[in-house]
Backbone atoms as SQL, in Angstrom:
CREATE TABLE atoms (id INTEGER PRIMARY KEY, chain TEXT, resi INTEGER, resn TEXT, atom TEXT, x REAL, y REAL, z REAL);
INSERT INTO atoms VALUES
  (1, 'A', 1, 'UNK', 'N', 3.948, -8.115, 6.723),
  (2, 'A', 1, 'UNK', 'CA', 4.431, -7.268, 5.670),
  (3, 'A', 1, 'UNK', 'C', 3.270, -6.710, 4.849),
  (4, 'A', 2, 'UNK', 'N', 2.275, -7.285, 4.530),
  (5, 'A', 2, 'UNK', 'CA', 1.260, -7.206, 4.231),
  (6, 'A', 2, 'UNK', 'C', 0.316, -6.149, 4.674),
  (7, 'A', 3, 'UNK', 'N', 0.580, -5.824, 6.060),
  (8, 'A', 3, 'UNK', 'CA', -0.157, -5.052, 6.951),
  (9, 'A', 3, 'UNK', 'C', 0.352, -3.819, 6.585),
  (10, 'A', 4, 'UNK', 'N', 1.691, -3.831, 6.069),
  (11, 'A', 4, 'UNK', 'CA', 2.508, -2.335, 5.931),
  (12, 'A', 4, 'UNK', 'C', 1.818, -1.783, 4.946),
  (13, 'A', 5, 'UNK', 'N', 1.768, -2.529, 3.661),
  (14, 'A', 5, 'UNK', 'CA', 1.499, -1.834, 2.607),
  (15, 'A', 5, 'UNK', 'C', -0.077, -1.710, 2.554),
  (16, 'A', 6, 'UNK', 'N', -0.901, -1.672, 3.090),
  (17, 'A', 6, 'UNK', 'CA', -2.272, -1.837, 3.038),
  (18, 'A', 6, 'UNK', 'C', -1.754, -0.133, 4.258),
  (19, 'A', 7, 'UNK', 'N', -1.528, -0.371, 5.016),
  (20, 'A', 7, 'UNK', 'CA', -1.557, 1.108, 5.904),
  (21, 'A', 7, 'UNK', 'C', -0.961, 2.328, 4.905),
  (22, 'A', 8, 'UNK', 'N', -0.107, 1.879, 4.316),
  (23, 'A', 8, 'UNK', 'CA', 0.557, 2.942, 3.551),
  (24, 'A', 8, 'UNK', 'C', -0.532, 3.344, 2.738),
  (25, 'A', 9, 'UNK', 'N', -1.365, 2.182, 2.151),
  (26, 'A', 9, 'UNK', 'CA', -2.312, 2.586, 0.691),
  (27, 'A', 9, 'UNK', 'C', -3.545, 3.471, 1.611),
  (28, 'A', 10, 'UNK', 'N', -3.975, 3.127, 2.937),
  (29, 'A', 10, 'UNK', 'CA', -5.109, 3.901, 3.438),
  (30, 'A', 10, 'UNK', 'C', -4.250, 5.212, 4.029),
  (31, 'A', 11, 'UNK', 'N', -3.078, 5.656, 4.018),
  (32, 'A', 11, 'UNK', 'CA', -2.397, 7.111, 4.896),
  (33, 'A', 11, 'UNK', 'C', -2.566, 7.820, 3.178),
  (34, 'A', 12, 'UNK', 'N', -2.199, 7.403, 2.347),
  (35, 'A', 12, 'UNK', 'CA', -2.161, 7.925, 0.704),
  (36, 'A', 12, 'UNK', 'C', -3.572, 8.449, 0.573),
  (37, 'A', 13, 'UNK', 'N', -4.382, 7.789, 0.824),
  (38, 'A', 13, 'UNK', 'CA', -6.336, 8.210, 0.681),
  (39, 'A', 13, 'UNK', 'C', -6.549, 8.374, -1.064),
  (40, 'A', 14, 'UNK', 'N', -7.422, 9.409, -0.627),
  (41, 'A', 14, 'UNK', 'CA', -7.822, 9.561, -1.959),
  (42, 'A', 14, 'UNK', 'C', -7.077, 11.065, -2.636),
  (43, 'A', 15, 'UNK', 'N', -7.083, 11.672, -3.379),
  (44, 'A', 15, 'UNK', 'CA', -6.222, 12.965, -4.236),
  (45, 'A', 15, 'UNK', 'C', -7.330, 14.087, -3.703),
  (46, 'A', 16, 'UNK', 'N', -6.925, 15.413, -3.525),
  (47, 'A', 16, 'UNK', 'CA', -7.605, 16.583, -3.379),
  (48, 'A', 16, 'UNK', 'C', -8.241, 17.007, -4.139),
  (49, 'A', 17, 'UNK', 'N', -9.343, 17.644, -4.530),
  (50, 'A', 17, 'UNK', 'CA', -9.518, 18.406, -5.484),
  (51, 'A', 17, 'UNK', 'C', -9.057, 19.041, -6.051),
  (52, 'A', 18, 'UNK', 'N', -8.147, 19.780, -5.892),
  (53, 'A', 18, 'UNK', 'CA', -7.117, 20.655, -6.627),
  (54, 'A', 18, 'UNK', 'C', -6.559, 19.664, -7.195),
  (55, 'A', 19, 'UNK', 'N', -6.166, 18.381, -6.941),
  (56, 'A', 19, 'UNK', 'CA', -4.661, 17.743, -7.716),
  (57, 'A', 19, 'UNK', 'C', -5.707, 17.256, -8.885),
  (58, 'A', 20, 'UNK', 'N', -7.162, 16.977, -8.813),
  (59, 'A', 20, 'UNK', 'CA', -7.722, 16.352, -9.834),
  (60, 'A', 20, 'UNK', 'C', -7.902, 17.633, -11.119),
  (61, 'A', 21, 'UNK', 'N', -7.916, 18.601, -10.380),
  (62, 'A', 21, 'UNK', 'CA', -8.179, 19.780, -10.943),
  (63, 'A', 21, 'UNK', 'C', -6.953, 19.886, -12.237),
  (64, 'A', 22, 'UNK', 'N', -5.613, 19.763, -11.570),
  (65, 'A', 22, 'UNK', 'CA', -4.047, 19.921, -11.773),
  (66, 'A', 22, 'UNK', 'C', -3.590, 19.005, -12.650),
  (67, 'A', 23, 'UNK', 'N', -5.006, 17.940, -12.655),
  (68, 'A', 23, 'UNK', 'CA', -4.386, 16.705, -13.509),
  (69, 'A', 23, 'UNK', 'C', -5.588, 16.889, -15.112),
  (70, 'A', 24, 'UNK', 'N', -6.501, 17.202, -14.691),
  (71, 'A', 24, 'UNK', 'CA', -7.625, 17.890, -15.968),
  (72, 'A', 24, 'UNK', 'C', -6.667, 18.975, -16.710),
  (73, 'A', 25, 'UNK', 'N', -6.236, 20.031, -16.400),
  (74, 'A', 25, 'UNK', 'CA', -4.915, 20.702, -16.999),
  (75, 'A', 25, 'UNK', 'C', -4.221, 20.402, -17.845),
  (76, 'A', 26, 'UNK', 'N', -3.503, 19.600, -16.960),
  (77, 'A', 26, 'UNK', 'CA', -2.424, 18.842, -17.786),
  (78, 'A', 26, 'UNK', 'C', -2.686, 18.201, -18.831),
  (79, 'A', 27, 'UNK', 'N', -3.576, 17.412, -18.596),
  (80, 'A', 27, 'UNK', 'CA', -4.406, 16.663, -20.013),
  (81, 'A', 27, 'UNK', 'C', -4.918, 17.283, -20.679),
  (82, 'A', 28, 'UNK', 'N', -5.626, 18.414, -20.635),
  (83, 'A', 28, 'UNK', 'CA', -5.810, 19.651, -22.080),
  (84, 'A', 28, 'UNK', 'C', -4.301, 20.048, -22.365),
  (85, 'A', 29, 'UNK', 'N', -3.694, 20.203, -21.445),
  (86, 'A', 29, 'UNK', 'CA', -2.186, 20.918, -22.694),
  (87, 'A', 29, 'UNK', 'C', -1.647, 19.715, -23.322),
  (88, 'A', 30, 'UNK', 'N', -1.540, 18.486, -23.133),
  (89, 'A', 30, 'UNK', 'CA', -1.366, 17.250, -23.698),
  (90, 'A', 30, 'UNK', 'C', -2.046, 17.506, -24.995),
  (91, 'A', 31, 'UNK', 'N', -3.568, 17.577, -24.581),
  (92, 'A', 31, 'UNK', 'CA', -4.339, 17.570, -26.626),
  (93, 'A', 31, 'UNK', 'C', -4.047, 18.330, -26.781),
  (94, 'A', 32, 'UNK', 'N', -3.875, 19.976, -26.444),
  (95, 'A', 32, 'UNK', 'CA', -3.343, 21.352, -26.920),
  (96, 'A', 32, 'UNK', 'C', -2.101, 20.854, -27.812),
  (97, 'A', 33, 'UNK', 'N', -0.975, 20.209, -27.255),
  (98, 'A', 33, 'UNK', 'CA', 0.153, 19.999, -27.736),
  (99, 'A', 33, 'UNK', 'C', -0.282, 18.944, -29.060),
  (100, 'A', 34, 'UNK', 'N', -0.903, 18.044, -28.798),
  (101, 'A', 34, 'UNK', 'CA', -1.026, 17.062, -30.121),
  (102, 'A', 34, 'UNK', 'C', -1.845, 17.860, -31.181),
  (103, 'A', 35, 'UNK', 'N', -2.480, 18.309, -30.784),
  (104, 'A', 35, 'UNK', 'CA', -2.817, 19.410, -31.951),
  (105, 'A', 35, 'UNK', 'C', -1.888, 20.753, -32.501),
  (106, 'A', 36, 'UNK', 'N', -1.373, 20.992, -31.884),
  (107, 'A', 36, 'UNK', 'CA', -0.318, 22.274, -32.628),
  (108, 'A', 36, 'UNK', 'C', 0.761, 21.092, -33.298),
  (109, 'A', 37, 'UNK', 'N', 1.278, 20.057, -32.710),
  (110, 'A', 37, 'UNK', 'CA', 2.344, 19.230, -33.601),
  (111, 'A', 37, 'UNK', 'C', 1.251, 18.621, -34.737),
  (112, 'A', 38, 'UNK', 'N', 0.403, 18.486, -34.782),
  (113, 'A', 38, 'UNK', 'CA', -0.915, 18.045, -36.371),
  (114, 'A', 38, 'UNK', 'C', -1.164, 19.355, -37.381),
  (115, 'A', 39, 'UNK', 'N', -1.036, 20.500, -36.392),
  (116, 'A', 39, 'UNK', 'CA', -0.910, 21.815, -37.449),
  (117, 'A', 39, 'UNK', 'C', 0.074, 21.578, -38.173),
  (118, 'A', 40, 'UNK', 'N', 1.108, 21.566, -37.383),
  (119, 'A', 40, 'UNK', 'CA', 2.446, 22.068, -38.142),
  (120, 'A', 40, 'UNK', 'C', 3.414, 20.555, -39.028),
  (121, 'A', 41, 'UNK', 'N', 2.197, 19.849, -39.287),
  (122, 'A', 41, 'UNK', 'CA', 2.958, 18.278, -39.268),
  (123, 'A', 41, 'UNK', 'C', 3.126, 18.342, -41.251),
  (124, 'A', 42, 'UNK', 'N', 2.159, 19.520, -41.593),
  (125, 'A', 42, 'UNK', 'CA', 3.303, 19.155, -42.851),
  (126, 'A', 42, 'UNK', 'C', 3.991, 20.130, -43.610),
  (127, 'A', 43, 'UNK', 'N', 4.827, 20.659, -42.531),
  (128, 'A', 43, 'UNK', 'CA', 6.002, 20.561, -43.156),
  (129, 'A', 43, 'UNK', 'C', 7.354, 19.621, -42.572),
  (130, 'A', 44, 'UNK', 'N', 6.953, 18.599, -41.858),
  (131, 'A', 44, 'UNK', 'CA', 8.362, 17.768, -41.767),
  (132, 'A', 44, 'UNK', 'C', 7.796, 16.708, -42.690),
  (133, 'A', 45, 'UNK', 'N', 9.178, 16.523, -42.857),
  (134, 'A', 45, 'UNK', 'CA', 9.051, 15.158, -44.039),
  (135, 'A', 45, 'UNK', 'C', 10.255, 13.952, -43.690),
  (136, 'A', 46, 'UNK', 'N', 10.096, 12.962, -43.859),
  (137, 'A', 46, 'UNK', 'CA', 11.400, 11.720, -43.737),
  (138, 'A', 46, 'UNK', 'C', 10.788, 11.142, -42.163),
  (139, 'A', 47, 'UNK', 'N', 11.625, 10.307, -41.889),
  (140, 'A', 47, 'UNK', 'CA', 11.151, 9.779, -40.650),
  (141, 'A', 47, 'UNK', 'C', 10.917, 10.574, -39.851),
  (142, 'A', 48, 'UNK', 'N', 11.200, 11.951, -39.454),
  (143, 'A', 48, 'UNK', 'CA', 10.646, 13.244, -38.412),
  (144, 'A', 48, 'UNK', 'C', 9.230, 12.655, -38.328),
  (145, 'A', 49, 'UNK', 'N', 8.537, 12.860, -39.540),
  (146, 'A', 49, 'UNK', 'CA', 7.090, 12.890, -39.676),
  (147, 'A', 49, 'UNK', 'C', 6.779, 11.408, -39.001),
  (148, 'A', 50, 'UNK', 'N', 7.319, 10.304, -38.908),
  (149, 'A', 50, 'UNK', 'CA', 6.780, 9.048, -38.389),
  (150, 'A', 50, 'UNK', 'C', 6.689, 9.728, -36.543),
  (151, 'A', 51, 'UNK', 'N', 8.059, 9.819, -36.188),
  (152, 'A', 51, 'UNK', 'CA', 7.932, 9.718, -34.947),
  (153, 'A', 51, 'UNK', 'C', 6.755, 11.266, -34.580),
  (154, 'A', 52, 'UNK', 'N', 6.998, 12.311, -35.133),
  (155, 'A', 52, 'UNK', 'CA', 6.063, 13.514, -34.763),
  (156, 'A', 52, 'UNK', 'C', 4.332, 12.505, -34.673),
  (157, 'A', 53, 'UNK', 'N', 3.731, 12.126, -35.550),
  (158, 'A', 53, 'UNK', 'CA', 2.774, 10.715, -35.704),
  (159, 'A', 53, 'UNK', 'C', 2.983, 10.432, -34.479),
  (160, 'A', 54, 'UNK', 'N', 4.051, 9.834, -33.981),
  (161, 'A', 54, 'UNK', 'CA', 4.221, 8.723, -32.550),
  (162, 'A', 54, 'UNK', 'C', 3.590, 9.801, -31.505),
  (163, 'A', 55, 'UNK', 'N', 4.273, 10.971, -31.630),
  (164, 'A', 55, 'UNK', 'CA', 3.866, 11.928, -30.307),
  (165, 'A', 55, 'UNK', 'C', 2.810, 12.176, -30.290),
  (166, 'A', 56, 'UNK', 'N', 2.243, 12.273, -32.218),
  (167, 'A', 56, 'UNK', 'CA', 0.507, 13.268, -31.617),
  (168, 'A', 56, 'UNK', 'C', -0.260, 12.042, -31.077),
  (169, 'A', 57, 'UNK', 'N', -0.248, 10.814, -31.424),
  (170, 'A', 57, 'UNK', 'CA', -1.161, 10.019, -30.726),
  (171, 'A', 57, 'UNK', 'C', -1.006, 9.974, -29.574),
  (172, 'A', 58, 'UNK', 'N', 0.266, 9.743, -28.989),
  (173, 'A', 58, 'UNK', 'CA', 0.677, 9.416, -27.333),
  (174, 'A', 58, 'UNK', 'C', 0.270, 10.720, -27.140),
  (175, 'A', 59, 'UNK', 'N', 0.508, 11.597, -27.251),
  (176, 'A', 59, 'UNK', 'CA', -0.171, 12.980, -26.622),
  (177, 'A', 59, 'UNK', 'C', -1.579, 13.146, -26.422),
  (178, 'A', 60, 'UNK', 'N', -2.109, 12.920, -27.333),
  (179, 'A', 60, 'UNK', 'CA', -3.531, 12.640, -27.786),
  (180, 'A', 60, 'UNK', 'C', -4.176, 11.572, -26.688),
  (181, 'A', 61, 'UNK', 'N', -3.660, 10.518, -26.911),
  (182, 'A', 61, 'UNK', 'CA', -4.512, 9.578, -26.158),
  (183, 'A', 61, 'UNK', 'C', -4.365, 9.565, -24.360),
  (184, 'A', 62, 'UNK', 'N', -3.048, 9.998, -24.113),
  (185, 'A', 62, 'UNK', 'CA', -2.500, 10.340, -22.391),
  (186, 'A', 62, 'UNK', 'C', -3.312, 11.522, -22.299),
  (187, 'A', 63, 'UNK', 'N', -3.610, 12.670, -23.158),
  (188, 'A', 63, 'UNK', 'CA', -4.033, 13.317, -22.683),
  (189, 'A', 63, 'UNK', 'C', -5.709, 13.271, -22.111),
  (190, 'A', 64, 'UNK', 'N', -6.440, 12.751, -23.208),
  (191, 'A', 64, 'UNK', 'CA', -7.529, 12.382, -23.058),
  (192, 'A', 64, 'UNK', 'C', -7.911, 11.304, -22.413),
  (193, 'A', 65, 'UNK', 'N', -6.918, 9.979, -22.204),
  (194, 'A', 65, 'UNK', 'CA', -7.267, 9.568, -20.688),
  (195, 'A', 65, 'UNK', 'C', -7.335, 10.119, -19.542),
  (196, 'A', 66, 'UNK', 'N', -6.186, 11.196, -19.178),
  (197, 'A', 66, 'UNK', 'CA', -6.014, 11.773, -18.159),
  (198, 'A', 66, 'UNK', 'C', -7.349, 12.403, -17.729),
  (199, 'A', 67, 'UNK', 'N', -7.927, 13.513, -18.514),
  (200, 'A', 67, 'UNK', 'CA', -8.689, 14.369, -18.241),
  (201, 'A', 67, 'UNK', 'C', -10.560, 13.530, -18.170),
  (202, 'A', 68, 'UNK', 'N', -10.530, 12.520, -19.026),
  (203, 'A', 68, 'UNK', 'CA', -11.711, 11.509, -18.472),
  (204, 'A', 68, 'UNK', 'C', -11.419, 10.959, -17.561),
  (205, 'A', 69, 'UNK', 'N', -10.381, 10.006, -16.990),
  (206, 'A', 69, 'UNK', 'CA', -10.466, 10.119, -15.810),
  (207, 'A', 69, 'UNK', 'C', -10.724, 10.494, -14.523),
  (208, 'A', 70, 'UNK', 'N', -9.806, 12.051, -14.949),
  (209, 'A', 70, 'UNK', 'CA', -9.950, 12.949, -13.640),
  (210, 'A', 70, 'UNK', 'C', -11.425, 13.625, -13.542),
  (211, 'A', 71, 'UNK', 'N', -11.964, 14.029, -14.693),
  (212, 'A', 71, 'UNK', 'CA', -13.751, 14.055, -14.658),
  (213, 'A', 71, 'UNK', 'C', -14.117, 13.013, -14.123),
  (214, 'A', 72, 'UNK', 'N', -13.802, 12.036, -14.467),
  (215, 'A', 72, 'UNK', 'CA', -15.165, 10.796, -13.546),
  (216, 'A', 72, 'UNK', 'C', -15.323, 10.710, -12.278),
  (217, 'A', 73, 'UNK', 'N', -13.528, 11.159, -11.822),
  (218, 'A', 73, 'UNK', 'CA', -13.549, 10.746, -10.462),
  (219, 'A', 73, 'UNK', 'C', -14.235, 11.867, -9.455),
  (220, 'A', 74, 'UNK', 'N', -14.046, 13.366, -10.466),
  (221, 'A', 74, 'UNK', 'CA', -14.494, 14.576, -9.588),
  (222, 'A', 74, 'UNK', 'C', -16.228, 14.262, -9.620),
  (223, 'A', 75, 'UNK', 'N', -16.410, 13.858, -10.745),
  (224, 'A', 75, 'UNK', 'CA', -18.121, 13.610, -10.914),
  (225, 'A', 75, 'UNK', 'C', -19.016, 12.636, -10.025),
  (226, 'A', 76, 'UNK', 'N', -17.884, 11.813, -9.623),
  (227, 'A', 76, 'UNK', 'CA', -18.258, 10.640, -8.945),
  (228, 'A', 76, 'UNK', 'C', -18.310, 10.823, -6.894),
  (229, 'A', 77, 'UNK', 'N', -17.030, 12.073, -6.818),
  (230, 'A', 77, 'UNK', 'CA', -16.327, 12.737, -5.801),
  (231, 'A', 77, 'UNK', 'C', -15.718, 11.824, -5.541),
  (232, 'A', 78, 'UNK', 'N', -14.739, 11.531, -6.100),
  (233, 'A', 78, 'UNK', 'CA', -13.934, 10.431, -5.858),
  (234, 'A', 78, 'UNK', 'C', -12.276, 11.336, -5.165),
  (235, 'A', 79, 'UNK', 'N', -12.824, 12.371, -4.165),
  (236, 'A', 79, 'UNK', 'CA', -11.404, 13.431, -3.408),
  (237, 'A', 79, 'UNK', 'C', -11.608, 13.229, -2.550),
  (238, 'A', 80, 'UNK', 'N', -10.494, 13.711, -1.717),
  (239, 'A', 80, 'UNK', 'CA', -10.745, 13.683, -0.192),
  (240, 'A', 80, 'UNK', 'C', -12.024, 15.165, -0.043),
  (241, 'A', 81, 'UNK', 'N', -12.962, 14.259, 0.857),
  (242, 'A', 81, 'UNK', 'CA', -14.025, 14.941, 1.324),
  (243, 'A', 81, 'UNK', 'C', -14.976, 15.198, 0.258),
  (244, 'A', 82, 'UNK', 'N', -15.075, 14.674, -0.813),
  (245, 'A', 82, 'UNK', 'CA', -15.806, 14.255, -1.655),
  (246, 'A', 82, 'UNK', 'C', -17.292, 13.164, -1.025),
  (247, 'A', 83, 'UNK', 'N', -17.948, 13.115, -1.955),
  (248, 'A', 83, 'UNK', 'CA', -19.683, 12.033, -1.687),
  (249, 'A', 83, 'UNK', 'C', -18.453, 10.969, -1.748),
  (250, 'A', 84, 'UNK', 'N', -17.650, 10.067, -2.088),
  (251, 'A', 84, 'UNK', 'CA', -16.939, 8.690, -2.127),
  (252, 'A', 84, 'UNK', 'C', -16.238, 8.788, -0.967),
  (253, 'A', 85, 'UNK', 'N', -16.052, 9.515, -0.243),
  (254, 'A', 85, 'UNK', 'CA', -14.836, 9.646, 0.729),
  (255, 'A', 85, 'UNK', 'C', -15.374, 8.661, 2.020),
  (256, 'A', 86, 'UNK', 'N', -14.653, 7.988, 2.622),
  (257, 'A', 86, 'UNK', 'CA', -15.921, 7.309, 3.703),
  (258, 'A', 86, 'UNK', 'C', -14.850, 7.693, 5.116),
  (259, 'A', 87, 'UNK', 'N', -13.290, 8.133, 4.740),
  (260, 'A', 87, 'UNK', 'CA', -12.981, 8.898, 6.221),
  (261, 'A', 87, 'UNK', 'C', -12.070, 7.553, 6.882),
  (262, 'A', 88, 'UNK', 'N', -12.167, 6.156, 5.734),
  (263, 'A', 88, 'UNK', 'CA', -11.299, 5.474, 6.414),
  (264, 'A', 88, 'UNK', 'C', -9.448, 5.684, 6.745),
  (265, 'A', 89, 'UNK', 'N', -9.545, 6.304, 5.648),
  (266, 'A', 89, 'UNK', 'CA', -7.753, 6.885, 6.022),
  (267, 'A', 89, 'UNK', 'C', -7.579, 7.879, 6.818),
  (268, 'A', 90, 'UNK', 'N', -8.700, 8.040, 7.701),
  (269, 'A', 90, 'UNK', 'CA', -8.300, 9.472, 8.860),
  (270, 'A', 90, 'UNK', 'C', -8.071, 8.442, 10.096),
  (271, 'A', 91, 'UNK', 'N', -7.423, 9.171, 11.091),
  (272, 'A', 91, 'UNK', 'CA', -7.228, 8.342, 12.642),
  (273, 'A', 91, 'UNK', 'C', -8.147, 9.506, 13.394),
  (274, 'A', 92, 'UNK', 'N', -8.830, 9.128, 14.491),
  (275, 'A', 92, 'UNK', 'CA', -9.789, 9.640, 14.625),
  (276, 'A', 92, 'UNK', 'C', -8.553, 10.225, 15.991),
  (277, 'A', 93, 'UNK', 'N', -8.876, 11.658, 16.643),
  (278, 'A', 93, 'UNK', 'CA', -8.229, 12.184, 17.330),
  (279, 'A', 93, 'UNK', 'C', -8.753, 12.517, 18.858),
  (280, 'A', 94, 'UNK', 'N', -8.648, 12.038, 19.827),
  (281, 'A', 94, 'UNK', 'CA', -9.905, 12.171, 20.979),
  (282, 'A', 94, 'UNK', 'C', -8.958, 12.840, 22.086);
């Protein structure tokens, strides 16, 4: 059983460049978004303003994990066919 999920994790590989690309994106409109809800944060008042608080951080901080992440890994070439790639999740075709 063991054997399954270890094949599954090497057919998965590593992410494309584009998806790391797709995921750097996303994580700027994440801080984009926690910052326009910090513009506009005073004018709510009453508990609105606690949970709006809840979002800009979770926005804030998902976003800016996301996008350090996805830099390290492009920096590192951590894609398929990237300098990290070593080709073990390919089947060789003869």
């Amino acid at each position: 059983m063991n054997d399954k999920k270890e094949n599954k994790k090497r057919e998965r590989g590593l992410p494309t460049q584009m998806n790391l690309v797709i995921r750097i994106v996303a994580g700027v409109y994440l801080v984009y978004l926690a910052c326009n809800i910090y513009s506009s944060l005073q004018e709510i008042q009453g508990m609105e303003k606690f949970i709006f608080l809840t979002a800009i951080v979770l926005f804030g901080a998902i976003g800016a994990a996301v996008v350090f992440f996805s830099l390290r890994s492009m920096t590192k070439g951590e894609y398929a066919g990237g300098a990290a790639d070593t080709g073990e999740g390919e089947e060789e075709s003869a």
